[in-house]
C-alpha positions in Angstrom: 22.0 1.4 -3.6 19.2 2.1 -1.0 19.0 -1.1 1.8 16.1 -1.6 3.8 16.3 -1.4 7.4 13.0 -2.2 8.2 9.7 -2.7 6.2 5.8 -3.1 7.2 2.4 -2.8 7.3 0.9 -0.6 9.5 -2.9 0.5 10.2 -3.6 3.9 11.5 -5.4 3.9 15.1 -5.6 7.9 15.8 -2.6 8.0 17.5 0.9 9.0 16.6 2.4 5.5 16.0 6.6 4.7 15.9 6.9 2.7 12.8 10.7 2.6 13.0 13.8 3.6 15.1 17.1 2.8 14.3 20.3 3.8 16.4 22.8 3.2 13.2 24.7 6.1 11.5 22.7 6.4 8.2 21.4 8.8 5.8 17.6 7.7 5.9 14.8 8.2 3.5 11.6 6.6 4.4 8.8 6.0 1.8 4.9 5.0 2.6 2.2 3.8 0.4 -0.6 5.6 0.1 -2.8 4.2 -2.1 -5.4 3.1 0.7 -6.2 6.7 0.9 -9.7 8.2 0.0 -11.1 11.4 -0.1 -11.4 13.0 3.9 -8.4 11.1 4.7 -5.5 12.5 6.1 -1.8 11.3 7.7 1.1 12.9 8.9 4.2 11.4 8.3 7.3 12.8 11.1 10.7 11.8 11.3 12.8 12.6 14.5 16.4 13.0 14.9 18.7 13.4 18.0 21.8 16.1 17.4 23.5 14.1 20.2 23.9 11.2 22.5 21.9 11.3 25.4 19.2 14.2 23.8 15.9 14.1 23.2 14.3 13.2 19.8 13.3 16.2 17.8 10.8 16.9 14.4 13.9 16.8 11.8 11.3 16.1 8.8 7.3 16.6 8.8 4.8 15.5 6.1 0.5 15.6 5.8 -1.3 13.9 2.9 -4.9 14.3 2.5 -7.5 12.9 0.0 -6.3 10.0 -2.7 -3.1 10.5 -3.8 -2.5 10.9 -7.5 1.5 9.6 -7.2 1.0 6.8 -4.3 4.1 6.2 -3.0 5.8 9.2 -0.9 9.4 9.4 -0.3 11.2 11.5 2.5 14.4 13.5 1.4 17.3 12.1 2.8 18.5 12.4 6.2 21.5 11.8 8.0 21.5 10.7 11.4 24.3 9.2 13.8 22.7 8.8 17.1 18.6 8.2 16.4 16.3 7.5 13.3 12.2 7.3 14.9 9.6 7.3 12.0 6.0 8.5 13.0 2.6 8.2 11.5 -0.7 9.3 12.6 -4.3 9.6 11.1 -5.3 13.0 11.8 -9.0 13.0 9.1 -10.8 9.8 7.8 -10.9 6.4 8.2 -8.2 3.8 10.0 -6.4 2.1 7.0 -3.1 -0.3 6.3 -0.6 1.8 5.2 3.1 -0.3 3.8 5.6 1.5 4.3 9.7 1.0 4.4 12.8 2.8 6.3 15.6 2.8 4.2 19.4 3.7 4.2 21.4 5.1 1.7 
């Protein structure tokens, strides 16, 4: 059964926000709401991932939505991380909106 690590609300700014990090080891899925999207909008969704301790973060997973969305709710596929978990988002077309969203572990 899927536990939540962490779970909010978060309204997009223009920048590419950290939702989430976690330093647990996990196989992650993250999931985000988008119903609050309208046509000319657009997010991307990034997840990064450090190979080992003492690394940098890198792009494991990347994601961009655009318009409504038919299916609202988005789900990552899962991904296994020992060291780091950091969950992104970013506006990148449209209009600043509260987007719920949830980090989960498998």
């Amino acid at each position: 059964m899927p536990t939540a690590i962490t779970t909010s609300s978060t309204t997009t700014d223009g920048t590419e926000q950290t939702l989430a990090t976690d330093t647990t080891n996990k196989v992650y899925v993250f999931v985000v709401d988008t119903s609050a999207m309208a046509g000319g909008d657009a997010i991307e969704i990034r997840i990064y991932t450090k190979a080992r301790s003492g690394d940098s973060s890198l792009l494991a997973y990347y994601v961009t939505y655009a318009n409504a969305q038919g299916e609202v709710n988005k789900y990552s596929p899962p991904i296994p991380a020992d060291i780091e978990c950091k969950v992104t988002l970013k506006r990148v077309a449209g209009t600043d909106r509260a987007y719920k969203w949830a980090l989960l572990s498998l």
